[in-house]
C-alpha angles and dihedrals in degrees: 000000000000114000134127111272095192100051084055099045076071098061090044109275118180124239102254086245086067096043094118125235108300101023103110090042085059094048094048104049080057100057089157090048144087141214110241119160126237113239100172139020126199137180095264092033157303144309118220133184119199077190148340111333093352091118112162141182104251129187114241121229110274087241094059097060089061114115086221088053109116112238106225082061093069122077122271139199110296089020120149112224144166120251130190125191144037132313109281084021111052114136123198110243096175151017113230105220102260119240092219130350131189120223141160135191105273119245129265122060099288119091112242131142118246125194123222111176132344136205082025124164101180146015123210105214098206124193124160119227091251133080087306083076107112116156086186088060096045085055085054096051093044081060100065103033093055087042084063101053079259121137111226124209120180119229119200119193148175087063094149089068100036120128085205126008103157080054102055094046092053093055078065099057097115096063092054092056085053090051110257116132118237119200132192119197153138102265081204095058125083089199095049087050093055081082088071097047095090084077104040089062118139112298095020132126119203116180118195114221120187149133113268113275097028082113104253097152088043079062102041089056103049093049093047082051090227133073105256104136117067122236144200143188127257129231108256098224094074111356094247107154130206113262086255079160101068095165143023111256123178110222139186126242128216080220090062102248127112121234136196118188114194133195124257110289122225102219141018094209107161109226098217102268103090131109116214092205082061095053128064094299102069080125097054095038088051089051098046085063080073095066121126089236125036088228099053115153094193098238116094109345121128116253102020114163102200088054089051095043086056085049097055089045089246083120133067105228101216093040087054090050089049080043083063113037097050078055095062091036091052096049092045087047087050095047093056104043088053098050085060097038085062100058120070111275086249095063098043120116147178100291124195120233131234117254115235119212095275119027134217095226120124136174096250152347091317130084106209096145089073087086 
């Protein structure tokens, strides 16, 4: 494949070491063509880039546009493909096997895969320290970037108007000792920022994740040193923010990095393919191998040591609760996606999911019954 490698280390491409299990098969069954990545994706197509600012139109691959097609089989936002044709009339003519993808059940009550972002290094987790500020959600969120090979790092912003950032961040302390950088900063400050460039060095993708009004594109656009990225107030009464990100865009970085920022999402439904020990409860999945029973559920049986650990103040209550109910989320989602997994792909059809006992639903864009 001929194509110029420098041009693309711009846009994020991977050393040939990192190109995931099936990649070079890909490449090499498409001689004529060459890699662009999608940075943004729209209802009638795609945006590509070969390099920096070198975004172009390109024509989707007729499967792709099937109602029956499964989502998580079109290309998504940070995506590496394989274009053919000339500028104003390139056409996609593959998908590159992605080295890490974030995803999340969609909203509503069907179950269906939705990709967020796609060949990510790293999420920024970004709350602000206001009423967005919501430990239950980050642990949600924690669940289903480390479910999909991404390292997560909390931001937390809005710290020049924080009644109590030390404190905040110390309510986050467990996550630290689980390795998971926690950042506090002034979206609005270019020297406050700094503290996030270790990871926007040259190759890296950083997505920022986030509910509307956490100041994302604040952030975006102090670290890009420009405004790009348009922003918008939040109501004071509880810090909700209008959806100013109405599209995920891929965008490079003078640091080097790539970023795609993404609007608020509805809804943090697992999809089934999370591990809990992978999220932000490797402690308490570690201590609930000390159970008297293996099958311990953690409610009423005798010798749990989970219950015992919440007893002796050793365990945060409410850490424990959200412990339990991304559980039951995670089995029913499981459940689910196996069942379909399990038909033909013909026969498969929108299925509705079980409801656990207490669902992830909410009214917007917002996600206040995480408490």
């Amino acid at each position: 494949m001929n194509f110029d490698i420098d041009a693309l280390l711009g846009i994020g491409w991977p050393a040939r070491e990192a190109w995931p299990s099936g990649w070079e098969a890909v490449v090499d069954a498409h001689p004529g063509a060459r890699p662009a990545r999608v940075t943004e994706q729209h209802r009638s197509g795609y945006v590509v880039a070969e390099a920096i600012d070198d975004a172009q139109s390109a024509e989707s691959l007729p499967e792709w546009q099937r109602p029956r097609c499964e989502p998580t089989s079109r290309a998504a936002v940070g995506d590496w493909v394989l274009v053919e044709g000339e500028p104003g009339k390139l056409r996609i003519v593959a998908l590159l096997p992605r080295i890490s993808v974030i995803k999340r059940a969609a909203a509503g009550e069907h179950y269906k895969q939705q990709l967020i972002a796609a060949n990510v290094d790293t999420a920024f987790v970004v709350t602000g320290l206001d009423a967005d500020f919501n430990v239950r959600r980050i642990e949600r969120y924690l669940l289903l970037l480390k479910g999909g090979g991404v390292q997560p790092v909390v931001v937390l912003t809005k710290q020049d108007i924080a009644d109590d950032a030390p404190g905040a961040v110390a309510a986050l302390a467990m996550l630290a000792e689980q390795d998971i950088p926690v950042r506090s900063v002034n979206a609005r400050d270019a020297d406050s920022v700094a503290a996030l460039h270790p990871w926007l060095g040259p190759g890296q993708t950083v997505v920022l994740v986030g509910s509307s009004g956490a100041g994302k594109s604040t952030l975006t656009n102090t670290l890009l040193g420009r405004s790009r990225m348009k922003t918008a107030a939040v109501r004071e009464s509880d810090a909700r923010g209008r959806h100013t990100t109405t599209h995920r865009a891929l965008i490079a970085m003078p640091q080097g990095a790539c970023l795609i920022d993404t609007p608020g999402m509805r809804e943090l439904k697992p999809t089934g393919e999370e591990q809990l020990d992978e999220a932000a409860f490797a402690d308490i999945e570690a201590l609930a191998a000390q159970c008297r029973f293996r099958d311990c559920r953690h409610e009423n049986e005798p010798g749990c040591a989970l219950r015992e650990a919440v007893r002796r103040g050793e365990l945060d209550p409410g850490r424990f609760a959200n412990y339990l109910k991304l559980r039951d989320e995670l089995t029913a989602a499981a459940q689910v996606l196996e069942a379909r997994q399990a038909k033909p792909a013909e026969a498969r059809k929108v299925q509705k999911r079980p409801s656990p006992r207490r669902g992830a639903d909410d009214d917007d864009d917002e996600y206040d019954q995480y408490e």
